[in-house]
PDB file with one MODEL, atoms N, CA, C and O in Angstrom:
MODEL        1
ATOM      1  N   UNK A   1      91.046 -96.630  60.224  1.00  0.00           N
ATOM      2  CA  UNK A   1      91.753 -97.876  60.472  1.00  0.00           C
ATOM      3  C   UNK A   1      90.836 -98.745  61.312  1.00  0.00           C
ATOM      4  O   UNK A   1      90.202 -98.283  62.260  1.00  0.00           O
ATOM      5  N   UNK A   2      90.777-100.136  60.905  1.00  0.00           N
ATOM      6  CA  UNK A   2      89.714-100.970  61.655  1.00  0.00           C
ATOM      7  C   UNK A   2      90.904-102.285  61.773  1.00  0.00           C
ATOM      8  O   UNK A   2      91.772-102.675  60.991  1.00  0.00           O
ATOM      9  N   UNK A   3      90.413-102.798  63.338  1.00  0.00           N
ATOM     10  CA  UNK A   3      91.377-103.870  63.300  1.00  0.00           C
ATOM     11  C   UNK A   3      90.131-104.828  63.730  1.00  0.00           C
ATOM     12  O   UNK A   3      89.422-104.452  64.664  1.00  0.00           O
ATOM     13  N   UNK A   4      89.834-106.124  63.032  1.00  0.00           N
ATOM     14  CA  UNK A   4      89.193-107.519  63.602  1.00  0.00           C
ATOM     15  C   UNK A   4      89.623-108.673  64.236  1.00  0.00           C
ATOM     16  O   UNK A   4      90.664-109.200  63.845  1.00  0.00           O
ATOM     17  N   UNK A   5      88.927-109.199  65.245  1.00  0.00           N
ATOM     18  CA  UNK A   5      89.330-110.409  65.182  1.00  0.00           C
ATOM     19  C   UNK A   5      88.394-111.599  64.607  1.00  0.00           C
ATOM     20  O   UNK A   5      87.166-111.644  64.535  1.00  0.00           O
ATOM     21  N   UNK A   6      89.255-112.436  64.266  1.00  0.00           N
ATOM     22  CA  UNK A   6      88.459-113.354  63.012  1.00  0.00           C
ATOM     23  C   UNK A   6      87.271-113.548  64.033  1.00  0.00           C
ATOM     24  O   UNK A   6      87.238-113.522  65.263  1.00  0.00           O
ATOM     25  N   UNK A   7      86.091-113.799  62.852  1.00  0.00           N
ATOM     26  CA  UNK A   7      84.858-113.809  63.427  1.00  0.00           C
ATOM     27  C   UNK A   7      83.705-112.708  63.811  1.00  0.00           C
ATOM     28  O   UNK A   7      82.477-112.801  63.836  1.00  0.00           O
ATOM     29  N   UNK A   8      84.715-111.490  64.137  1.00  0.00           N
ATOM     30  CA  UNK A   8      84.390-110.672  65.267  1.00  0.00           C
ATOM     31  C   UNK A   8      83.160-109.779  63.684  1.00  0.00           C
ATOM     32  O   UNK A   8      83.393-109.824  62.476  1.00  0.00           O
ATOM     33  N   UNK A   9      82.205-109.235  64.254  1.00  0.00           N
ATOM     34  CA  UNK A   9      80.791-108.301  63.444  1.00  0.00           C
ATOM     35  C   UNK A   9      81.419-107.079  63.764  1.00  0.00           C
ATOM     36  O   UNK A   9      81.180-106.131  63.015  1.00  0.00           O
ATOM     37  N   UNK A  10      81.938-106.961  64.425  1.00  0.00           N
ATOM     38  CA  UNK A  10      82.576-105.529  64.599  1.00  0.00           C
ATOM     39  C   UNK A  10      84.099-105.278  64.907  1.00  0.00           C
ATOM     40  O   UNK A  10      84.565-106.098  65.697  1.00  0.00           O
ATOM     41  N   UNK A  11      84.932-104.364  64.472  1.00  0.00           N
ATOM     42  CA  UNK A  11      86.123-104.289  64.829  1.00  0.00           C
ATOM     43  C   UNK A  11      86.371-103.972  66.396  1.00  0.00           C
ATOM     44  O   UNK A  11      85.389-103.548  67.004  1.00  0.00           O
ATOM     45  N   UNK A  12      87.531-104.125  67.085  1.00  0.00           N
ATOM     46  CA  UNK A  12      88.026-103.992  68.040  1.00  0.00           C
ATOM     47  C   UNK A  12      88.605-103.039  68.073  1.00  0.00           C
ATOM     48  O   UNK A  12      88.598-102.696  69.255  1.00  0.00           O
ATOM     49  N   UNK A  13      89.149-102.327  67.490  1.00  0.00           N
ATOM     50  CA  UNK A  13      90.261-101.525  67.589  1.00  0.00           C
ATOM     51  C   UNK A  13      89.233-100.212  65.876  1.00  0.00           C
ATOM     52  O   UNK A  13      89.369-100.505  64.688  1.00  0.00           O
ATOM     53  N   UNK A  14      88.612 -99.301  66.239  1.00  0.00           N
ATOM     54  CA  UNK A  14      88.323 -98.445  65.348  1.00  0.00           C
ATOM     55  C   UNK A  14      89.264 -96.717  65.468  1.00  0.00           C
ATOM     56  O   UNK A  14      89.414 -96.147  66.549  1.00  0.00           O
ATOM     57  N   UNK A  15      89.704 -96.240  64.334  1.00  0.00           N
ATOM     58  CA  UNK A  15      90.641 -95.125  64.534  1.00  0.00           C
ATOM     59  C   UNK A  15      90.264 -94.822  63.536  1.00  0.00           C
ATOM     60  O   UNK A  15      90.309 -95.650  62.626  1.00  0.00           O
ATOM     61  N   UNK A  16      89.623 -93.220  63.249  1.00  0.00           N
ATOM     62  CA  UNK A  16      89.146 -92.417  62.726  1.00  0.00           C
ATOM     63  C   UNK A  16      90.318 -91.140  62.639  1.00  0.00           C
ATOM     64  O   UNK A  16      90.590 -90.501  63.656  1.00  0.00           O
ATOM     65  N   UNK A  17      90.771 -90.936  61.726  1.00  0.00           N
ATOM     66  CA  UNK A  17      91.662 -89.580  61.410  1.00  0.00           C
ATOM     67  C   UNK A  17      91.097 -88.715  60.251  1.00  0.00           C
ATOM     68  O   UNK A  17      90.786 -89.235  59.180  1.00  0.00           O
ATOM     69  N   UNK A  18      90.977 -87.455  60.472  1.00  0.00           N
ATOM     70  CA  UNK A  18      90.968 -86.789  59.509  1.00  0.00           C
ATOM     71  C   UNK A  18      92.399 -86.491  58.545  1.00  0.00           C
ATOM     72  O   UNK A  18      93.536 -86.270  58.964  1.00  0.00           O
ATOM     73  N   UNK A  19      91.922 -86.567  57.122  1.00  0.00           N
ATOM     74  CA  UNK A  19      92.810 -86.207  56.402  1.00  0.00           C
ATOM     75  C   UNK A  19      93.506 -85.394  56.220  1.00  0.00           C
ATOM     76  O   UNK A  19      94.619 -85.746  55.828  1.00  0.00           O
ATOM     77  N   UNK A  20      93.291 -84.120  56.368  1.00  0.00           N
ATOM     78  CA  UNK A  20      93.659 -82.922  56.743  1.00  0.00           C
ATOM     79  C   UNK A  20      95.092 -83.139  57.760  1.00  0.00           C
ATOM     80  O   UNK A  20      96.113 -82.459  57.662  1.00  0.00           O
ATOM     81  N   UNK A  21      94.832 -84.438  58.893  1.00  0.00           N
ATOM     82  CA  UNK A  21      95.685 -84.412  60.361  1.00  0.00           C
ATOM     83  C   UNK A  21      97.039 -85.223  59.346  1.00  0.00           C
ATOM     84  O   UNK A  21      98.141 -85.146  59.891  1.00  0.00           O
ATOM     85  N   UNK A  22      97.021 -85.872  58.136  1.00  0.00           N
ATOM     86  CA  UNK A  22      97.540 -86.702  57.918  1.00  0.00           C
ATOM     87  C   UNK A  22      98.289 -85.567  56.693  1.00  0.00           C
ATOM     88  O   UNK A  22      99.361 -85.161  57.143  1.00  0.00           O
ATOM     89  N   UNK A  23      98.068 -85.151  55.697  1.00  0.00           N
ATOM     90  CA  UNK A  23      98.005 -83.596  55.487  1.00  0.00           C
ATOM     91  C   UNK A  23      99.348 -83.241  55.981  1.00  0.00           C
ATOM     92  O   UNK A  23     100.456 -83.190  55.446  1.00  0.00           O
ATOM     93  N   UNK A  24      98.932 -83.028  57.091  1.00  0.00           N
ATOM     94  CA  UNK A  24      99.829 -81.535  57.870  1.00  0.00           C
ATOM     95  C   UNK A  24     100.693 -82.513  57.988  1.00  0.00           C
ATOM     96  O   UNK A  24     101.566 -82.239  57.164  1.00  0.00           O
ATOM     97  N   UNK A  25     101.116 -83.968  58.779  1.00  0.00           N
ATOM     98  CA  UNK A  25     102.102 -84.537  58.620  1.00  0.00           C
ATOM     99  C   UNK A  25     103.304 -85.166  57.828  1.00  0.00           C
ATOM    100  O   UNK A  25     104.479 -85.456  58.053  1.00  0.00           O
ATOM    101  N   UNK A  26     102.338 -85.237  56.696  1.00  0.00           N
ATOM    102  CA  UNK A  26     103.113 -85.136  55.104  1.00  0.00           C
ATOM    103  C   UNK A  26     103.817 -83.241  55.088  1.00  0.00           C
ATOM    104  O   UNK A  26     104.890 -83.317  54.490  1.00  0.00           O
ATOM    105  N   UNK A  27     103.668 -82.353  55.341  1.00  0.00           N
ATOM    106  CA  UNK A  27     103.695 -81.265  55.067  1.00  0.00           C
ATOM    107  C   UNK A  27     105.197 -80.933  55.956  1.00  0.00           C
ATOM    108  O   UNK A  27     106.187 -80.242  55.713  1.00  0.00           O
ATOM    109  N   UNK A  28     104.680 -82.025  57.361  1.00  0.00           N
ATOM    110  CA  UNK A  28     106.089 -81.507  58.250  1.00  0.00           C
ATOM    111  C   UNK A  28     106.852 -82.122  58.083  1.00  0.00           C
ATOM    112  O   UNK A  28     107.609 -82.302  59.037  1.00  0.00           O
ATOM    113  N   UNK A  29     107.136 -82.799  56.851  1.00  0.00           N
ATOM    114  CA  UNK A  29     108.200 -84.044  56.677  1.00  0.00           C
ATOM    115  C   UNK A  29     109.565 -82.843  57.078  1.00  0.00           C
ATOM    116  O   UNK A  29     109.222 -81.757  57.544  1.00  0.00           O
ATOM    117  N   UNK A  30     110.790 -83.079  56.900  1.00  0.00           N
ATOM    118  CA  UNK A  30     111.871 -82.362  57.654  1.00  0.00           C
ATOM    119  C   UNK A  30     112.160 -82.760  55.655  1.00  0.00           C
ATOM    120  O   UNK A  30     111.618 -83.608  54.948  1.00  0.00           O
ATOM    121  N   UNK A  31     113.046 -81.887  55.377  1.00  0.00           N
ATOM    122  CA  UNK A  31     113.357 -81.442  54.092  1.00  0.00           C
ATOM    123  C   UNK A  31     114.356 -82.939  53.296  1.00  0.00           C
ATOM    124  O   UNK A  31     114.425 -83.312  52.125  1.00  0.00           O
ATOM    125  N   UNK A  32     115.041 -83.508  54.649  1.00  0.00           N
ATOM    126  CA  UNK A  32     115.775 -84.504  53.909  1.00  0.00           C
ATOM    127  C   UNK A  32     115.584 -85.710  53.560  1.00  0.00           C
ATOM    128  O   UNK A  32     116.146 -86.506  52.808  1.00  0.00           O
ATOM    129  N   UNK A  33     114.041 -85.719  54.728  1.00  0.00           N
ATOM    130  CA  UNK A  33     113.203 -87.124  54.554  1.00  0.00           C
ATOM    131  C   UNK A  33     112.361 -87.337  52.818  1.00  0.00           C
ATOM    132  O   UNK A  33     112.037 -88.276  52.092  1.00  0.00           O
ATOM    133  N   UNK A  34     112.308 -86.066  52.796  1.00  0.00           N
ATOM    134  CA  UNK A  34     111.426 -85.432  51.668  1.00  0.00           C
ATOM    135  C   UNK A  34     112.373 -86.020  50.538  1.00  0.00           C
ATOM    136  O   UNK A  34     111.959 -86.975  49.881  1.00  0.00           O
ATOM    137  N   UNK A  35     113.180 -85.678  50.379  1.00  0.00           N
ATOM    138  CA  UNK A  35     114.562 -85.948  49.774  1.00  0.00           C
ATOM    139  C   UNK A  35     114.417 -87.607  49.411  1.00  0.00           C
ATOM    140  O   UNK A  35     114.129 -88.159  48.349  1.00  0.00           O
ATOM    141  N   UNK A  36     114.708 -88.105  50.615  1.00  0.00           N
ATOM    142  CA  UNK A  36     115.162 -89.374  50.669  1.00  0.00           C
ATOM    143  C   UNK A  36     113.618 -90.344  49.862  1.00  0.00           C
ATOM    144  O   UNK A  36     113.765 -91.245  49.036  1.00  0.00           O
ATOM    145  N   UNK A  37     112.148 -89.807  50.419  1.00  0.00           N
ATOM    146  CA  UNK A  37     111.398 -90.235  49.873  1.00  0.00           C
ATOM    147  C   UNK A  37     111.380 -90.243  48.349  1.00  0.00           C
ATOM    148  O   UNK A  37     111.253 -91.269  47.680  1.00  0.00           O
ATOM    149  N   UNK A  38     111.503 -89.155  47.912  1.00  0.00           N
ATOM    150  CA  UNK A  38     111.545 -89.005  46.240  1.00  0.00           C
ATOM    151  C   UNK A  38     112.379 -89.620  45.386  1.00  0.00           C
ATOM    152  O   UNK A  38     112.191 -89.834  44.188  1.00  0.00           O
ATOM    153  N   UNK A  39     113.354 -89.910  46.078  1.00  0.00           N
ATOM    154  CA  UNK A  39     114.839 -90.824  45.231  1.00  0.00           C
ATOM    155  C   UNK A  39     113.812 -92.285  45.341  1.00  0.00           C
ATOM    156  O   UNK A  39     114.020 -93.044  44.394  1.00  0.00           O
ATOM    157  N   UNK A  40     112.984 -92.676  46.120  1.00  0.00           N
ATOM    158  CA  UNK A  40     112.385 -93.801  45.803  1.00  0.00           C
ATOM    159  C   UNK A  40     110.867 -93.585  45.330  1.00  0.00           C
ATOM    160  O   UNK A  40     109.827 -94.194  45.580  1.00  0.00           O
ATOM    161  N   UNK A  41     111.118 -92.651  44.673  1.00  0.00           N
ATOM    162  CA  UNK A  41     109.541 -92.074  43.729  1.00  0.00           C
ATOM    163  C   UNK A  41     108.582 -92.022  44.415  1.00  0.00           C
ATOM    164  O   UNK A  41     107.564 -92.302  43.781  1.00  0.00           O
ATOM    165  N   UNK A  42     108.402 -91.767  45.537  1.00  0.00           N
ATOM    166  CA  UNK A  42     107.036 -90.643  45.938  1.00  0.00           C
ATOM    167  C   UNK A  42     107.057 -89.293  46.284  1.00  0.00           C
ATOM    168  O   UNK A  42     108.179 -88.881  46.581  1.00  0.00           O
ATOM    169  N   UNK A  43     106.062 -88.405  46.338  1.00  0.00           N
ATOM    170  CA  UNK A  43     106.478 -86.573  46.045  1.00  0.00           C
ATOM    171  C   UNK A  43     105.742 -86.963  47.716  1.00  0.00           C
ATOM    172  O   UNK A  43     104.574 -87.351  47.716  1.00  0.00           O
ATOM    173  N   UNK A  44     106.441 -86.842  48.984  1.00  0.00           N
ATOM    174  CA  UNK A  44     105.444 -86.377  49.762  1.00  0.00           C
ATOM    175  C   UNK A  44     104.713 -85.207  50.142  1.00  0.00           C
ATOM    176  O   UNK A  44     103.799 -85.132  50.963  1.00  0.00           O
ATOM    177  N   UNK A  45     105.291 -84.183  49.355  1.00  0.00           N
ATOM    178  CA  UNK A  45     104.202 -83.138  49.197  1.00  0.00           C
ATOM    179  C   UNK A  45     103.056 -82.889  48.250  1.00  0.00           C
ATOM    180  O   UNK A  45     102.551 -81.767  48.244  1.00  0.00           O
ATOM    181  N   UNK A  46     102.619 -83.786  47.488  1.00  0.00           N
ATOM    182  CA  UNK A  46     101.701 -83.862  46.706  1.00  0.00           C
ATOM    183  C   UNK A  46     100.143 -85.250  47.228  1.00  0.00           C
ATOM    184  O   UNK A  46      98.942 -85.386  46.997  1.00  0.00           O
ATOM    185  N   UNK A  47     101.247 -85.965  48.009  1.00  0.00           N
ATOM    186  CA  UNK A  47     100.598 -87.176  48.280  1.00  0.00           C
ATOM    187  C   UNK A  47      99.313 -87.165  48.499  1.00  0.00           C
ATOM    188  O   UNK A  47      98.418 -87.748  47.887  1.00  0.00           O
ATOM    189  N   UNK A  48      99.266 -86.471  49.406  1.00  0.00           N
ATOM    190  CA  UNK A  48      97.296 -86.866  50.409  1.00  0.00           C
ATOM    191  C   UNK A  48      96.410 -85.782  49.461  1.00  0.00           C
ATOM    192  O   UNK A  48      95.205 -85.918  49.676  1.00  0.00           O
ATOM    193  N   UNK A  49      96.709 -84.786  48.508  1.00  0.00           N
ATOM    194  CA  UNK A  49      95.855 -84.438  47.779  1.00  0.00           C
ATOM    195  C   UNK A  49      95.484 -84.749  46.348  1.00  0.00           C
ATOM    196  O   UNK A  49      94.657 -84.226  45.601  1.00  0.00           O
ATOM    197  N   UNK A  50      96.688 -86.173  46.106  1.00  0.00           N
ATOM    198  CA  UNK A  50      96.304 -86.560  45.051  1.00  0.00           C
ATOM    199  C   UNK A  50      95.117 -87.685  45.536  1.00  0.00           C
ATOM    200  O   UNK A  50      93.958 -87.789  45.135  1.00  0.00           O
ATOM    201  N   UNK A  51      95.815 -88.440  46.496  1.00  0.00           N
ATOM    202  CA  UNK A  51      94.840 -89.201  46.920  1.00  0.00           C
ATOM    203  C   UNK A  51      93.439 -88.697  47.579  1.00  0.00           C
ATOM    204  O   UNK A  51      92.395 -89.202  47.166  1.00  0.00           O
ATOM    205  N   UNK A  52      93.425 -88.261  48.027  1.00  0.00           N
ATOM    206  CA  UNK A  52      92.032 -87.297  48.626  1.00  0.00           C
ATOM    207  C   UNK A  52      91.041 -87.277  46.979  1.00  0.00           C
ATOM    208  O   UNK A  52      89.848 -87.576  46.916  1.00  0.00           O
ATOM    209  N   UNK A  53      91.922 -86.841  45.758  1.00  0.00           N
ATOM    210  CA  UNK A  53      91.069 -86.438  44.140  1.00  0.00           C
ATOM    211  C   UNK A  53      90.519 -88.463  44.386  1.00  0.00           C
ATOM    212  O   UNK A  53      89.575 -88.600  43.608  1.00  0.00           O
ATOM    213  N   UNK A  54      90.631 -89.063  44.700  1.00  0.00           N
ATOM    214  CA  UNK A  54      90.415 -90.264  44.123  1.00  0.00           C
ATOM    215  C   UNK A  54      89.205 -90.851  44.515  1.00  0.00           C
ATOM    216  O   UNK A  54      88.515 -91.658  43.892  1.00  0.00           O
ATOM    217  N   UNK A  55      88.964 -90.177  46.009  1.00  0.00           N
ATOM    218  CA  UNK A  55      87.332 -90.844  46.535  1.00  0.00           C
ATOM    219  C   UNK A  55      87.603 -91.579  47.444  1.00  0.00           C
ATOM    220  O   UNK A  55      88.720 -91.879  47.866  1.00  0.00           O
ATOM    221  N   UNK A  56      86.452 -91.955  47.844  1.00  0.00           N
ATOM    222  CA  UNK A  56      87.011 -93.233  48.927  1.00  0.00           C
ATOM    223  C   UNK A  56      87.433 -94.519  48.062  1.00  0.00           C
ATOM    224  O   UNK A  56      87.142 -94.804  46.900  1.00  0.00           O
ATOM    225  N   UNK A  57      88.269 -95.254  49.075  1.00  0.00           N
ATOM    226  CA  UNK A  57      89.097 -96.268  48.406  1.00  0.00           C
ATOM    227  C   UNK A  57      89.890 -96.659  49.834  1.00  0.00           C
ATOM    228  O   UNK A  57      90.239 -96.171  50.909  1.00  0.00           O
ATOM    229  N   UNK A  58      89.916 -97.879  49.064  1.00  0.00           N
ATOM    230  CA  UNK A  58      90.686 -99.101  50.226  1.00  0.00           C
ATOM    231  C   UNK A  58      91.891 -99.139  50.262  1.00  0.00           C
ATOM    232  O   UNK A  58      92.464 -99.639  49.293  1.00  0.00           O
ATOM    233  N   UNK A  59      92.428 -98.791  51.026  1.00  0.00           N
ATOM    234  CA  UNK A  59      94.185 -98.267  50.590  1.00  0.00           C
ATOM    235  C   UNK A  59      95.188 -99.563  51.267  1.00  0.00           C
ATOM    236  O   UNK A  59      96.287 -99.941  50.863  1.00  0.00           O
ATOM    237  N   UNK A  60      94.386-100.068  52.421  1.00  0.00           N
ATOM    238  CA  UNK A  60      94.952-101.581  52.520  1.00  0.00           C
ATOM    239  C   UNK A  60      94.539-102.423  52.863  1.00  0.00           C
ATOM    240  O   UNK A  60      93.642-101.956  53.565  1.00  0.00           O
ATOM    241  N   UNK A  61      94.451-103.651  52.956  1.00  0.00           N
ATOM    242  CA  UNK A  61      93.336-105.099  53.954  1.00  0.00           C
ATOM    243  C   UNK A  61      94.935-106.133  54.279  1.00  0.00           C
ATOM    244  O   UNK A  61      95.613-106.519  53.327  1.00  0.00           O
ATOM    245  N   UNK A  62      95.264-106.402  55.522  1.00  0.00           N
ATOM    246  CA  UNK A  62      96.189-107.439  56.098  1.00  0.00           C
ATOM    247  C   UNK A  62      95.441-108.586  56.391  1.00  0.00           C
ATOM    248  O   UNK A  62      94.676-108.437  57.343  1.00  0.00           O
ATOM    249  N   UNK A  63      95.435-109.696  55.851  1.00  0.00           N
ATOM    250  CA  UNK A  63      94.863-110.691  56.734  1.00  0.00           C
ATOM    251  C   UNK A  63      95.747-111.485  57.593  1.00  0.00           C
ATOM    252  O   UNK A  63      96.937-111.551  57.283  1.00  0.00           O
ATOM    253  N   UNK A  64      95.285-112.139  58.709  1.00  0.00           N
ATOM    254  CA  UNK A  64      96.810-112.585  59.104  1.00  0.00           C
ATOM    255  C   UNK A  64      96.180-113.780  59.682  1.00  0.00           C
ATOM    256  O   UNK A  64      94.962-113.852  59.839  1.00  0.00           O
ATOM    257  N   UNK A  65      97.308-115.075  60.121  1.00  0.00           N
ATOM    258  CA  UNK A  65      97.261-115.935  60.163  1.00  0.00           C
ATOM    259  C   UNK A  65      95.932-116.832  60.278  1.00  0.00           C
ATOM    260  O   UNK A  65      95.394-117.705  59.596  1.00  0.00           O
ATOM    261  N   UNK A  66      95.639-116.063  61.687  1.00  0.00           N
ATOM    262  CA  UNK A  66      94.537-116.734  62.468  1.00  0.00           C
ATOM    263  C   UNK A  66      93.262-115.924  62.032  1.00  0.00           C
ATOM    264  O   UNK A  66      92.360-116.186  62.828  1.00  0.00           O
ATOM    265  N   UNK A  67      92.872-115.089  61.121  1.00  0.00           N
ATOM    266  CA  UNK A  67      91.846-114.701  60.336  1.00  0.00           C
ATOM    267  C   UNK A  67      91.633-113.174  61.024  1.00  0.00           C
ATOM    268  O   UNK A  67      90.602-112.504  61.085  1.00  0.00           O
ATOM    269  N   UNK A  68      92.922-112.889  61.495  1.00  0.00           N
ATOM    270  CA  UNK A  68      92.332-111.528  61.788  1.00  0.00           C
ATOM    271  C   UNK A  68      92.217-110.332  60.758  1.00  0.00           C
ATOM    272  O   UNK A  68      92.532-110.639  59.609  1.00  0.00           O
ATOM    273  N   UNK A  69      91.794-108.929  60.981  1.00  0.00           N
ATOM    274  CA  UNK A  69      92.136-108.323  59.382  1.00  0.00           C
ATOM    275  C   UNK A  69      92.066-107.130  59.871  1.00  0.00           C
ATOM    276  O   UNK A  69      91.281-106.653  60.690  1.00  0.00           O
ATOM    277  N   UNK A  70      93.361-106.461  59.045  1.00  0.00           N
ATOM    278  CA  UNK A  70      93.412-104.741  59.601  1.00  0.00           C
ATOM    279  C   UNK A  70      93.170-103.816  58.414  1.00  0.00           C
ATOM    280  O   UNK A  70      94.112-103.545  57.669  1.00  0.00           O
ATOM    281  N   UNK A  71      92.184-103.415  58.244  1.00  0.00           N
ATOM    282  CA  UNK A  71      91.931-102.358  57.136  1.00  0.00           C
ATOM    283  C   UNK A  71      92.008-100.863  57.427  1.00  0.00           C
ATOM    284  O   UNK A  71      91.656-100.131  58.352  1.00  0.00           O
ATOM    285  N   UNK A  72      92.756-100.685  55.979  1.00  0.00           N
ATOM    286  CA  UNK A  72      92.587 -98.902  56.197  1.00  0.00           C
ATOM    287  C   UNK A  72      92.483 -98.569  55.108  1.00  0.00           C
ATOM    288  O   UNK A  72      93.011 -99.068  54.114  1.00  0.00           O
ATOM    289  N   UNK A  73      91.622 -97.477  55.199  1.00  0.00           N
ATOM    290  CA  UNK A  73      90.770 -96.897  54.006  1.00  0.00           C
ATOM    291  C   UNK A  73      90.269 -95.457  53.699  1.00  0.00           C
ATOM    292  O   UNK A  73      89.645 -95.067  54.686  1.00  0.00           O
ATOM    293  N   UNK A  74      90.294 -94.594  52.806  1.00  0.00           N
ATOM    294  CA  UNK A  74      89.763 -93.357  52.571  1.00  0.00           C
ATOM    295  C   UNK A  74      88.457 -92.893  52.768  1.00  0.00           C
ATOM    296  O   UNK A  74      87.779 -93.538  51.968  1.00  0.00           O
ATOM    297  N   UNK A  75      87.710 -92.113  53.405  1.00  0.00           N
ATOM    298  CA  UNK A  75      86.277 -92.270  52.862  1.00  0.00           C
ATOM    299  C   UNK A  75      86.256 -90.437  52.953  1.00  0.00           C
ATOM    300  O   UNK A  75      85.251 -89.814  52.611  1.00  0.00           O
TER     301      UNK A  75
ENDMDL
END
């Protein structure tokens, strides 16, 4: 996760997670959240290893008003 401020050569705000950490949190979903996710079509137990098969990839870019921009991304 990288957060900018417009202008800025480097982000302000850098957050590095391993996938694996993100993983295990999909994994501890509580059984009814799990539930509730799938009635709106996502498997959260399949999630981060389908995505993980895909490579790196840009999973989001916000730009916001005043040109700031928060990206998060796979690598």
């Amino acid at each position: 996760v990288r957060i900018s401020e417009k202008g800025a050569l480097t982000p302000g705000v850098s957050l590095d997670l391993p996938v694996a950490l993100a993983d295990l949190g999909c994994k501890g979903l509580a059984d009814d959240a799990v539930a509730d996710l799938r009635k709106e079509g996502y498997d959260a137990r399949t999630f981060w290893q389908r995505l993980k098969k895909t490579g790196p990839a840009e999973i989001l870019t916000i730009e916001g008003d005043d040109g700031e921009r928060i990206q998060v991304w796979i690598e």
